[in-house]
N, C-alpha and C positions, 0 to 999 in steps of 0.2 A: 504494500500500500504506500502509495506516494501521494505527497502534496503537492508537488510540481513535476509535468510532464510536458515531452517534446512533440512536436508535428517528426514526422520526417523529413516534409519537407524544410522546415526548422533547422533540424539535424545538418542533415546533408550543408545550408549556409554556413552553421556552426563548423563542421570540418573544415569547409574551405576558407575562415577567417584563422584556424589553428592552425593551418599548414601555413597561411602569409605574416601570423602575427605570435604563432606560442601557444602558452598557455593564457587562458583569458576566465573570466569572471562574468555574470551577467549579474547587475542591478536595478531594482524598481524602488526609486525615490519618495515618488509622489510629489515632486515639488512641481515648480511652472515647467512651460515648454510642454517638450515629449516626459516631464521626471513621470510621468505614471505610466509609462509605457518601457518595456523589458527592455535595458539597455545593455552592450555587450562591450569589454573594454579588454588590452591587454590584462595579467593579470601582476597586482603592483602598480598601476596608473592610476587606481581611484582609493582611496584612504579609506578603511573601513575601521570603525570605531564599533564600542556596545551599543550604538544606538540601530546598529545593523544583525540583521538575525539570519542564519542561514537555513535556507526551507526546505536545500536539497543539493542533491546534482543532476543536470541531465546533459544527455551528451559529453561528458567529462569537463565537466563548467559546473562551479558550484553556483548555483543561481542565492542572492541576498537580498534582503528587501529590509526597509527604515522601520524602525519600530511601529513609530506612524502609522505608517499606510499596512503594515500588517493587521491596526487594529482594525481597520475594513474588510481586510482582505480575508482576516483567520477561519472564516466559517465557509471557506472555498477552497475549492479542487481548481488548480490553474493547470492551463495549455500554454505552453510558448509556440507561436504558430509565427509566419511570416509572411507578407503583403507584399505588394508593389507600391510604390512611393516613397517620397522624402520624409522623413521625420526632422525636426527641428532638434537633433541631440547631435553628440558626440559619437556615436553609437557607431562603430564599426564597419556595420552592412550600409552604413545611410549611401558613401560612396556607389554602390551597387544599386540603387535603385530602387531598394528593400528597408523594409522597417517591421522589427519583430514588431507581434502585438500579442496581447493575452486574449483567451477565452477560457470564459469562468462556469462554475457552474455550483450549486450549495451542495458542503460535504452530504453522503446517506447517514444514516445515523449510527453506524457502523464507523464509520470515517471520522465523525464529530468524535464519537468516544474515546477512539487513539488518538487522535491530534490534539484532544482538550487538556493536555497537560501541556500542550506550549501557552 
């Protein structure tokens, strides 16, 4: 049971940003711009404090999201999925023409019981 899950086709961007850039990170802010949309960075480029919680890994990328916007987000099962379009971030894929995006959906109640200790 996971909290955060990848598209494939997701996936598949995620390899071809590790083969040009390493190991990388993905984070979801919350703040302006694209912050509440899944951003993807080398990993060591974006400063991670305790106000950062990590939900998971996918694709071999620990994905992290702010304390914050976890508190919205805690009662969901996330997708990282990927579009076509600019996003207004830093974000990796933006060059490429692509902007991760999340699709959500509320834990079963199965899912809320294991997860309810974060």
């Amino acid at each position: 049971m996971k909290r955060v899950e990848i598209t494939e086709a997701a996936a598949k961007i995620v390899r071809q940003l590790q083969e040009a850039h390493g190991e990388l990170i993905f984070h979801q802010s919350g703040g302006c711009c694209d912050g509440s949309s899944p951003m993807i960075f080398p990993e060591g480029e974006l400063y991670l404090d305790e106000s950062d919680i990590l939900l998971g890994t996918i694709g071999d990328v620990n994905f992290y999201m702010n304390k914050d916007q976890f508190e919205y987000w805690r009662h969901t099962h996330l997708t990282v999925d990927i579009t076509e379009g600019r996003g207004a971030s830093f974000s990796l894929e933006i060059p490429l023409g692509l902007r991760f995006i999340i699709h959500s959906r509320l834990f079963t109640e199965a899912e809320g019981k294991a997860f309810n200790k974060l």
